[in-house]
C-alpha positions, 0 to 999 in steps of 0.5 A: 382160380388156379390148379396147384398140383402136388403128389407124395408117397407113404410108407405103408397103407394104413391110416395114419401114414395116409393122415400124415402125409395128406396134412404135411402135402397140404400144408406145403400147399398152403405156406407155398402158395400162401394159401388160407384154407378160405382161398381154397375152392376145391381139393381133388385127390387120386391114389395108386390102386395100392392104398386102401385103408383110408380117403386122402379125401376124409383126411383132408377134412380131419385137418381143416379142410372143412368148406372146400369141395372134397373128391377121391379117386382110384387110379387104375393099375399100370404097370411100373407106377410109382407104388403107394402115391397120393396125388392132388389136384388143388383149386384156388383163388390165387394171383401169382403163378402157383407153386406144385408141391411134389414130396418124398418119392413122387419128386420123382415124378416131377424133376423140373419142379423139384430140381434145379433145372439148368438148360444151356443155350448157345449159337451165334448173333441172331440165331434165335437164342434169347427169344427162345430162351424167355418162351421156354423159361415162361413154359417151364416157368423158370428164370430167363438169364441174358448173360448177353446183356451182362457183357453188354452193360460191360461195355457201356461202363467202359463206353461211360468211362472213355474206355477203349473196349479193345484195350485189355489193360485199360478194361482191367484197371476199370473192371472192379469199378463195374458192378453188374446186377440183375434183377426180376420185375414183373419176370422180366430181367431188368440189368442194372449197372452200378445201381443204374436200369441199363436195359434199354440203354444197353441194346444199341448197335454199337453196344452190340458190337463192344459187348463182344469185344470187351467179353473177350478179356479174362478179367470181365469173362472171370466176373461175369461167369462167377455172377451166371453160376450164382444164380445158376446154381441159386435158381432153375433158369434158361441161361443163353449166350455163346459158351454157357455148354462149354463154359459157364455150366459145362455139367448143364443136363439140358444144352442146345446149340441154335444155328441159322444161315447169317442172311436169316440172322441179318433179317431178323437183327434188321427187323429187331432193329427197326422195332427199336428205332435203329435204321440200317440197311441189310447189307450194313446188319449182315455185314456186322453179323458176320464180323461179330461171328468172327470176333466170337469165333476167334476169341482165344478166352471161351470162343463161341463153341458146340459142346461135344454133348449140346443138340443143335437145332437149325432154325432156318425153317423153323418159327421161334416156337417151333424151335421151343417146340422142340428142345421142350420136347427133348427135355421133357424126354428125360424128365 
């Protein structure tokens, strides 16, 4: 059983505004969630303090609600509330993650359910960011965008093909023959290239390495970034990579900047490595972090950059939820 929750405000306090709202907030409920009234359990309802000619809970039973436990409570008065708000607290037998319902004004209340919310992650190899992004999408229970594994994919086509990253004319005359997709199974993205599941494949090492410098052309940063605001703008998500603040979404609400010291990145690319099966010694994985913030770094199209308006969050001495911890925190801040 799970709690699927749900406001909407009303014009005035009569009757029929209060009837109205409650079936339309309801029925949002169920064809959201796809929901039959059989599935519901319970319905609790509270109101601001300014309603008071009809229970939302009486109207729920007027449209249908007939064998759930129904409840109505009055909120106390506080200052600066929302006026004339219903809220509702659903309780169902539901698998799938529940969808919240917030309608006319309350939407307000609720900005990360009912907007596009969009948060930038940016930093170098190994600062933290993808793993922070899928906790943070999994708390806000948004997509998770590994723009990395894009570029990635990029250039295994180019390592498919004998092409040498490196070469800008030769990654040109093959990058319409790249088609990069991404998919969501069981909310994990899964990134297909040219029809293919490449996301294991796609996180060697030398890919690693290639990835940066294939991402430096224009012609595969111009399609990969035309494929990130697609979905960006199609879907709330956490997008992670090296110039998403800057770049990808320079208008993002919400981007971060996660920094580390390139010893700690070492250890956590070595410890990250092992678990794949990849044998490298320290000083070979600080080695390639350090060239791969050189490449990033130096790039001339859309090098690795702290937009003037992104927080940076060192995580040096900080746990990977910890980190989350606290760019939640900021958001929350303002939502």
């Amino acid at each position: 059983m799970k709690a699927i929750r749900g406001a909407i405000t009303v014009k005035a306090d009569t009757a029929d505004e209060i009837k109205e709202n409650v079936k339309l907030l309801l029925t949002e409920i169920v064809e959201k969630n796809g929901l039959s009234i059989e599935n519901v359990v319970c319905i609790m309802f509270s109101n601001t303090a300014d309603i008071h000619s009809f229970y939302p809970a009486k109207a729920a039973r007027e449209v249908g609600f007939f064998n759930c436990a129904l409840f109505s409570s009055l909120e106390p008065e506080i200052d600066n509330s929302l006026p004339l708000c219903i809220r509702v607290m659903v309780l169902a037998e539901i698998e799938d993650n529940p969808k919240h319902i917030y309608l006319k004004g309350a939407a307000d209340l609720r900005k990360d359910i009912t907007e596009k919310l969009n948060i930038a992650i940016d930093g170098p190899a190994g600062s933290g960011k993808s793993t922070v992004s899928k906790i943070i999408s999994k708390r806000f229970d948004i997509l998770y965008l590994d723009t990395g594994a894009m570029y990635r994919a990029c250039a295994l086509a180019c390592v498919n093909l004998g092409v040498d990253c490196a070469n800008e004319s030769a990654v040109n005359a093959i990058v319409d023959s790249i088609d990069i997709s991404v998919k969501y199974e069981n909310k994990m993205q899964r990134t297909y290239l040219n029809g293919t599941d490449v996301s294991e494949s796609i996180r060697t090492p030398k890919i690693s390495m290639l990835a940066s410098v294939v991402a430096a052309h224009g012609c595969i940063r111009t399609k990969m970034v035309d494929l990130q605001r697609k979905i960006a703008k199609e879907n709330s998500c956490v997008l992670d990579g090296r110039d998403i603040g800057t770049n990808v979404l320079p208008h993002a609400e919400f981007k971060f900047f996660l920094t580390a010291s390139p010893e700690i990145r070492a250890n956590r690319r070595l410890a990250e490595n092992e678990l794949k099966g990849f044998k490298q010694s320290f000083a070979d994985v600080l080695q390639e972090i350090k060239a791969r913030d050189e490449q990033d770094i130096n790039r001339k199209i859309a090098p690795l950059l702290k937009a003037d308006d992104a927080i940076e969050i060192s995580s040096d001495k900080l746990s990977e939820e910890e980190v989350a911890d606290a760019i939640c925190a900021q958001i929350q801040g303002k939502i």
